[in-house]
C-alpha positions as CSV (number, residue, x, y, z in Angstrom):
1,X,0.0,0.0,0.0
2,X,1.3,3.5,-0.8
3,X,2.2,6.1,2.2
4,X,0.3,8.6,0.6
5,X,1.0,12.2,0.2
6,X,3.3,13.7,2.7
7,X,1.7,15.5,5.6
8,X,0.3,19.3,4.8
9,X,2.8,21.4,6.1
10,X,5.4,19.5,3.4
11,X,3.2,19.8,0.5
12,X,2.2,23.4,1.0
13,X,6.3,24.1,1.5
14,X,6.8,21.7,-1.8
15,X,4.2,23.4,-4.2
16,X,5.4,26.9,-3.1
17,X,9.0,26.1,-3.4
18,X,8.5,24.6,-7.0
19,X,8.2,28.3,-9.6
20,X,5.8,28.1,-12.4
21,X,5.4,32.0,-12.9
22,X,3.3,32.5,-16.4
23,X,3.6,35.7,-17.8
24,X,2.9,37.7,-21.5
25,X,6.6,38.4,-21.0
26,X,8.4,35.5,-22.9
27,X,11.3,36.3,-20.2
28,X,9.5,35.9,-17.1
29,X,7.1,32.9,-18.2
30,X,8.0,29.4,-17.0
31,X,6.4,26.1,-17.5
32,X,4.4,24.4,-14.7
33,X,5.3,20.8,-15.4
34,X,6.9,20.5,-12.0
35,X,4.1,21.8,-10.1
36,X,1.6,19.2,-11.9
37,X,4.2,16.6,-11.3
38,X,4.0,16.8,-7.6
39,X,0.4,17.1,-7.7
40,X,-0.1,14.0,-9.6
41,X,2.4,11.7,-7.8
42,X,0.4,12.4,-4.3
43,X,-3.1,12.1,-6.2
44,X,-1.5,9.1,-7.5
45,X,-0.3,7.3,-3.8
46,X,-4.3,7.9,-3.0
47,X,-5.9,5.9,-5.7
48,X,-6.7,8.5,-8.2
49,X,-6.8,8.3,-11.6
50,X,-4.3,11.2,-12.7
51,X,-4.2,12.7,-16.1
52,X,-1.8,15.2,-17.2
53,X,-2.5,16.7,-20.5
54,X,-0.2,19.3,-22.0
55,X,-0.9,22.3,-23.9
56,X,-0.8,22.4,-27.3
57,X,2.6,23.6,-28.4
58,X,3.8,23.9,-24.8
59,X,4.8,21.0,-23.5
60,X,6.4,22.1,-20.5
61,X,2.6,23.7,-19.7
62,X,-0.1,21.3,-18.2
63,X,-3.4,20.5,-16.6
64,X,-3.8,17.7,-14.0
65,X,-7.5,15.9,-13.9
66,X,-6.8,13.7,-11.1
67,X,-10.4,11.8,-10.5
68,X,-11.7,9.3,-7.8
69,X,-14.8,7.3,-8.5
70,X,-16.8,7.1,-11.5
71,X,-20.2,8.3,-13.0
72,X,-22.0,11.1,-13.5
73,X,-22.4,14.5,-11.3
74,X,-19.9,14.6,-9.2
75,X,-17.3,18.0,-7.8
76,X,-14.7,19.3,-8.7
77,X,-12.4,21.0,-6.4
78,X,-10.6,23.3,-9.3
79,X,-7.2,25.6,-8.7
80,X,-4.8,27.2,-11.0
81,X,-1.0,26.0,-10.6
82,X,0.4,29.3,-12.0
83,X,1.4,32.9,-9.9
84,X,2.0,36.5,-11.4
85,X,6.0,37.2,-11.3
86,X,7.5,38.1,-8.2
87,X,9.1,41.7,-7.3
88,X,12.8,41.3,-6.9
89,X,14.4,42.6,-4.2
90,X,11.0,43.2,-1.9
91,X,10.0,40.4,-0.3
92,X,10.9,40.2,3.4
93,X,11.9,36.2,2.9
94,X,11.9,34.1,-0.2
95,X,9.0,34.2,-2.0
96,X,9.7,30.4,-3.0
97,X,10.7,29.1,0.8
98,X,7.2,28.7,2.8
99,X,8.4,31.3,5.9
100,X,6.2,30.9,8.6
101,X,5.9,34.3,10.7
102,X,3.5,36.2,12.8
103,X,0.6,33.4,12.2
104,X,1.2,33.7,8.7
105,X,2.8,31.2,5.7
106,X,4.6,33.6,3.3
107,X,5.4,32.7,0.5
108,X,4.4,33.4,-3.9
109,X,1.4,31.6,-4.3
110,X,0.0,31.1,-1.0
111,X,-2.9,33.3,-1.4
112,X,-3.1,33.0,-4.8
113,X,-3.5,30.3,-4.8
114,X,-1.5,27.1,-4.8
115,X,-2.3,26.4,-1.5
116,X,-5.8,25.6,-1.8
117,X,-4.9,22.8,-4.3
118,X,-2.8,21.6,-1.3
119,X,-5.8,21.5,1.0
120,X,-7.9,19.9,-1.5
121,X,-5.4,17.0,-1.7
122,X,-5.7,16.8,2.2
123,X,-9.3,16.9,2.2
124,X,-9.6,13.7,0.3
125,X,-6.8,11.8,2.0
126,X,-9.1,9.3,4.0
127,X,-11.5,8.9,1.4
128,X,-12.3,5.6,-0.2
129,X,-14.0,4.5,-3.7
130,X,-16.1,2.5,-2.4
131,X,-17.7,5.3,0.1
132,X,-18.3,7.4,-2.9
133,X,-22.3,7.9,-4.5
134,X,-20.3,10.3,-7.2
135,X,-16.7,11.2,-8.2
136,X,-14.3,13.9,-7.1
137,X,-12.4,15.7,-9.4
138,X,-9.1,17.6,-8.2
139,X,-8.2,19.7,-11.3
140,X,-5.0,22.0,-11.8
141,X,-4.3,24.3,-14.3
142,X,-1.9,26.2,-16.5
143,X,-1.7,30.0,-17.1
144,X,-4.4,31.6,-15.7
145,X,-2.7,34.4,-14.9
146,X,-1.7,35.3,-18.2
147,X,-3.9,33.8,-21.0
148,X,-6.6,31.4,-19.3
149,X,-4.8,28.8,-22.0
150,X,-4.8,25.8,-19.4
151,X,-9.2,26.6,-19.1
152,X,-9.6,27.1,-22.7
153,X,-7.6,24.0,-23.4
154,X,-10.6,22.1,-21.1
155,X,-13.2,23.8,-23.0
156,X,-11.8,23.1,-26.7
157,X,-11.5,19.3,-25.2
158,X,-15.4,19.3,-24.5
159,X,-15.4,16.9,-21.8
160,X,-17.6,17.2,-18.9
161,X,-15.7,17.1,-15.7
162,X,-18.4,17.0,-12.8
163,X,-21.7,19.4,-11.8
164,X,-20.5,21.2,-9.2
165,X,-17.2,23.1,-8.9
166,X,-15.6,24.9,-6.2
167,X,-12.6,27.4,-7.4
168,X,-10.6,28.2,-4.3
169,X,-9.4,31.8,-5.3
170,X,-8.7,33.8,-2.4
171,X,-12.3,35.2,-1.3
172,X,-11.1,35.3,2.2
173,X,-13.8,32.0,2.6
174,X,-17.0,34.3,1.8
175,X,-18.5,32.2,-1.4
176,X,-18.1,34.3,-4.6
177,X,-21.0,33.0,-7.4
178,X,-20.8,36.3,-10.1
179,X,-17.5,38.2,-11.1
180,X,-17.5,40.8,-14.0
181,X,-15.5,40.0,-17.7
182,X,-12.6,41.2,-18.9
183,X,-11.6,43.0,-22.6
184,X,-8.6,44.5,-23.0
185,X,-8.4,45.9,-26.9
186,X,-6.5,48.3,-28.9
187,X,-7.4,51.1,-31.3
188,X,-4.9,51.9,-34.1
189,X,-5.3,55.0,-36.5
190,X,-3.1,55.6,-39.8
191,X,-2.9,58.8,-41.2
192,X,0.3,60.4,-43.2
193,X,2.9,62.2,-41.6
194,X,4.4,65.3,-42.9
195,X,5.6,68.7,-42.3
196,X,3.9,70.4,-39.0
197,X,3.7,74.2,-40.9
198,X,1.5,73.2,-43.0
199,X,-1.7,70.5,-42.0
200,X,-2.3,69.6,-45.6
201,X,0.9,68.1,-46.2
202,X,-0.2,64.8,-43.7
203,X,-3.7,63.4,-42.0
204,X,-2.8,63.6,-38.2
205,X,-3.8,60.1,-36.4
206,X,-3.4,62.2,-33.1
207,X,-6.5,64.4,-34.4
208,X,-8.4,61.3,-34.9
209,X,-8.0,59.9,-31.8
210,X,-9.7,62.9,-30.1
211,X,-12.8,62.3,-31.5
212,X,-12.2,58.3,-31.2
213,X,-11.5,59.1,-27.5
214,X,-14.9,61.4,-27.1
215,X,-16.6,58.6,-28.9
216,X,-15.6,55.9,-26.1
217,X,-16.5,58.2,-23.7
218,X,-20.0,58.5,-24.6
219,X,-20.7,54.8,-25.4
220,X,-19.4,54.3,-21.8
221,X,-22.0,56.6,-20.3
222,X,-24.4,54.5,-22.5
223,X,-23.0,51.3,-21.3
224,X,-23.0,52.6,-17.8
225,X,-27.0,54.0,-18.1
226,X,-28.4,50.8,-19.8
227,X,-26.6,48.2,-18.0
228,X,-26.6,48.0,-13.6
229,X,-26.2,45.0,-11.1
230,X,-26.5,46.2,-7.9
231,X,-24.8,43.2,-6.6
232,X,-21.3,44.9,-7.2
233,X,-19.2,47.1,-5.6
234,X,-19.2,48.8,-8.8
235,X,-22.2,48.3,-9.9
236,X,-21.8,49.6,-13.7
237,X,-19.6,48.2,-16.6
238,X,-16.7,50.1,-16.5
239,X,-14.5,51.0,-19.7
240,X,-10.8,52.4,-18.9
241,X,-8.3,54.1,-21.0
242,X,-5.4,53.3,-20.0
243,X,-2.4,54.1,-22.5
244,X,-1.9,56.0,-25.7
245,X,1.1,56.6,-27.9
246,X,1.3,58.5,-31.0
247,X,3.7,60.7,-33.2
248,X,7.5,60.8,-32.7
249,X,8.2,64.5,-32.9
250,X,6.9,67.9,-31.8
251,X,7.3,69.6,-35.7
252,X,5.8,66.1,-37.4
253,X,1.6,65.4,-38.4
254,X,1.8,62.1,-36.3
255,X,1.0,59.3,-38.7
256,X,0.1,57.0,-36.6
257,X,-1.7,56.6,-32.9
258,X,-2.5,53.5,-30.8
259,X,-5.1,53.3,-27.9
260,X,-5.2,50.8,-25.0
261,X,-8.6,49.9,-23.1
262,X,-9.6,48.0,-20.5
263,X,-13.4,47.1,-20.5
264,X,-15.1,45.3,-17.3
265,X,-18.1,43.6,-18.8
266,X,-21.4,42.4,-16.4
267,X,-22.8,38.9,-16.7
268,X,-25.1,38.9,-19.9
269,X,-22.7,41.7,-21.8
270,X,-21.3,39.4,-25.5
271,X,-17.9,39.7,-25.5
272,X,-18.1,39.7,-29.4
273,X,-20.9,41.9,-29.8
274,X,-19.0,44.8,-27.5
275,X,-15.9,44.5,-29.7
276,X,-18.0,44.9,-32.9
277,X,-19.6,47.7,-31.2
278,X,-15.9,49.1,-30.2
279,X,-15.2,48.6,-33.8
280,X,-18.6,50.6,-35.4
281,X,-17.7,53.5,-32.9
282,X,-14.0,54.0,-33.5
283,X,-14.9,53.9,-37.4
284,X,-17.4,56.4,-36.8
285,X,-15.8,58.6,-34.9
286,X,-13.1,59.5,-37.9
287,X,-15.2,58.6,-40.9
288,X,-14.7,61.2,-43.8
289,X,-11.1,61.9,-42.7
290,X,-9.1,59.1,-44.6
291,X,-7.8,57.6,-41.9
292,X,-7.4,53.9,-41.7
293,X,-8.8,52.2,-38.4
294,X,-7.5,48.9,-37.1
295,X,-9.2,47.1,-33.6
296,X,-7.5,44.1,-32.4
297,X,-7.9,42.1,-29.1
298,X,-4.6,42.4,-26.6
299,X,-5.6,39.1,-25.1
300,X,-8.3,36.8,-26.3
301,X,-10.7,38.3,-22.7
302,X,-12.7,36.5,-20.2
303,X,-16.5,36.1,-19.7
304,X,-18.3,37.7,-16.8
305,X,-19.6,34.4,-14.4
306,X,-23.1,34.3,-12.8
307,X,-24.1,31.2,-11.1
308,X,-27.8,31.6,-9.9
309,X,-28.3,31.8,-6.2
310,X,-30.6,28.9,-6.4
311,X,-28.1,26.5,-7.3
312,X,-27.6,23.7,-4.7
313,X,-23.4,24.6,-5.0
314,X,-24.4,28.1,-4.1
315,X,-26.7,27.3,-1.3
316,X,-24.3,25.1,0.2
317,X,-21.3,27.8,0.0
318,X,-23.9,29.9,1.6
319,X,-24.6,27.5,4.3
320,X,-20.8,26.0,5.1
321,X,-19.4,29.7,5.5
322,X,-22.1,31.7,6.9
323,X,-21.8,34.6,3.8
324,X,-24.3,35.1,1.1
325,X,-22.6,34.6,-2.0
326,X,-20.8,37.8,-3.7
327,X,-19.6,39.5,-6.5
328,X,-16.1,40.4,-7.4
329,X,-14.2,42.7,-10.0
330,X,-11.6,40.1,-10.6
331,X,-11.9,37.5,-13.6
332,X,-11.3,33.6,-12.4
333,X,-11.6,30.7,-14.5
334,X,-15.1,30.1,-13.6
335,X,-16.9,31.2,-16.8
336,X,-15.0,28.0,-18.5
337,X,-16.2,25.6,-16.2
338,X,-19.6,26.9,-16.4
339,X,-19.0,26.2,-19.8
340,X,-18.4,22.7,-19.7
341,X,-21.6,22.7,-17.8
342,X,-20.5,23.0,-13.6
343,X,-22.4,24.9,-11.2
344,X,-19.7,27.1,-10.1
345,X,-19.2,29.0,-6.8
346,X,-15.3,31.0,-6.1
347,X,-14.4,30.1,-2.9
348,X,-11.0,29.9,-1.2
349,X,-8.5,30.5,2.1
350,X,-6.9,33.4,0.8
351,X,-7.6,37.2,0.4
352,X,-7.5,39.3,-2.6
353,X,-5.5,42.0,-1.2
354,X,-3.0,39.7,-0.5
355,X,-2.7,38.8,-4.2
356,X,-0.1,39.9,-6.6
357,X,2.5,41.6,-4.4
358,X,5.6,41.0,-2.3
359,X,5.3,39.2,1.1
360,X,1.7,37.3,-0.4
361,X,0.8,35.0,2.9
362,X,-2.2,32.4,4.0
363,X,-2.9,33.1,7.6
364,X,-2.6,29.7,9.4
365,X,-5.6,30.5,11.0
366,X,-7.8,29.9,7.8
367,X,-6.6,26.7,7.4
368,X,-8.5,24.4,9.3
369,X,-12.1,25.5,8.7
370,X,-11.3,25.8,4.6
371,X,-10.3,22.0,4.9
372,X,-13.7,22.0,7.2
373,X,-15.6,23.5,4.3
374,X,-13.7,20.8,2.3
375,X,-14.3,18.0,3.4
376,X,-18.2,18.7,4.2
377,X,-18.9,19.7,0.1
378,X,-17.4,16.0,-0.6
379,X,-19.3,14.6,2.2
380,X,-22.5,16.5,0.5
381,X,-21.7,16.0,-3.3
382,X,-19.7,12.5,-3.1
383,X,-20.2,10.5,-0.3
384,X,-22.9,7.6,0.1
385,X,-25.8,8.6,2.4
């Protein structure tokens, strides 16, 4: 018989020692082979059937679907293996050694969140097949921080993992069941440069993007007046912009100008039908002048998620934590799993505003009642009566 995973405390220590930073810097990202490795070896020594499958042209990229028991329905207890880069230089202790200090475990990915994947593994380490009405699905994936690749990958596969899924993204254990999308698109204008004494000699880009820029701002208003869910902190769609770079000299027409925005999407907002919208408005905006207009996607977005309260995933979450379900700003790979047809609730040890910066820590004092919650949504999805 196999010893099984080593205790907690090692695994946690193990997972955060092990970097698998993705990034859209090519000189930051890393593979998370390692991390699924680990993860399927102690899966492995307690009886479940582990695969890895890699992503497509990136084989040193991976999810994990580690199952035990068989048929339909089922949970899935869902965590990506990836963290955001690391600031060099400002972390109080090594942000790949698990430091325990002050009732806290520092470390990079402690919140956020490779811990919880470590708890889920602990969670199931008494259970047995034969004690299970329906199977448990412990899944890990690749790059969510940077491109959701590892979630589309499961989607473009089409197979149904379970009914219910629990995401453990820091939420600071309040149940999450709606978060808003992300877009984040550019805007490029063409015009011809030339001589700055006299206008005629080019087509200024720069003067197009003023009225491309007044353009965005009233379709925002118009986004912001026709769509509301109160159940956010912000309770409008909310369109940023956040960088701009044209020209190249003082005394030239600028010939060309580029536009970066960030638009926050609510649940029922088409992520195609805004960026044909984007598209009609930036056209618009400069028809008549000659300029050329180019939109393009700076990352392929995320759905907004919106699980209905009603759901028995969301009622339980309610019920197990004592917190009606939320709503967040931040994207999670949620929407995908809704996709593949999971009742989806956010819910993990962490806190957001521990996310994403130096000295990132899980304080030791959430970890017992998360691996409470744990262990009672098996007991209520997967267990025999």
């Amino acid at each position: 018989m196999n010893a099984g995973p080593p205790p907690l405390p090692d695994m946690l220590a193990a997972l955060i020692g092990t970097p698998s930073v993705s990034s859209v810097n090519p000189n930051l990202d890393q593979g998370n082979r390692a991390v699924i490795e680990l993860l399927a070896a102690w899966l492995d020594d307690l009886g479940f059937a582990v695969e890895i499958r890699p992503l497509a042209g990136r084989p040193d990229k991976a999810n994990l679907i580690a199952t035990l028991g068989r048929g339909p329905g089922g949970l899935v207890l869902a965590g990506h293996t990836d963290t955001v880069p690391w600031d060099e230089g400002r972390w109080r202790s090594d942000p790949f050694r698990l430091t325990e200090r002050d009732g806290r475990l520092y470390g990079l990915g402690t919140a956020d969140m490779k811990s919880f994947l470590g708890l889920a593994i602990e969670a199931a380490r008494e259970l047995r097949p034969e004690r299970l009405a329906a199977p448990l699905v412990i899944l890990a994936t690749a790059d969510e921080e940077s491109s959701m690749s590892g979630a589309r990958a499961l989607v473009d596969a089409g197979r149904p993992l379970g009914r219910h899924a629990v995401i453990g993204e820091p939420t600071g254990m309040r149940p999450v069941r709606m978060h808003k999308g992300i877009l984040m698109e550019a805007i490029r204008l063409r015009g011809r440069s030339g001589h700055s004494s006299d206008p005629s000699l080019g087509n200024s880009a720069l003067d197009g993007m003023a009225a491309v820029l007044q353009a965005l701002l009233a379709w925002r208003a118009e986004l912001q007046a026709r769509h509301h869910e109160p159940a956010f902190a912000v309770p409008v769609p909310t369109l940023n912009l956040g960088h701009i770079h044209g020209g190249d000299n003082p005394n030239r027409i600028c010939a060309e100008c580029e536009l970066h925005i960030d638009l926050r999407p609510l649940p029922g907002m088409d992520l195609e039908a805004l960026r044909a919208e984007l598209r009609a408005r930036a056209e618009a905006a400069v028809a008549g002048t000659g300029l050329a207009v180019e939109t393009f996607p700076l990352f392929e977005g995320t759905p907004a998620m919106a699980t209905p309260a009603s759901t028995e995933i969301v009622r339980t979450a309610e019920a197990l934590t004592g917190h009606g379900a939320e709503a967040v700003a931040f994207g999670t790979e949620g929407p995908y799993l809704t996709e593949l047809g999971m009742d989806t609730v956010i819910l993990g040890p962490g806190d957001i505003d521990q996310a994403h910066q130096p000295d990132e820590y899980l304080a030791l004092e959430r970890i017992d009642p998360m691996l409470r919650i744990l262990r009672e949504l098996i007991a209520r999805f997967c267990l025999r009566a």
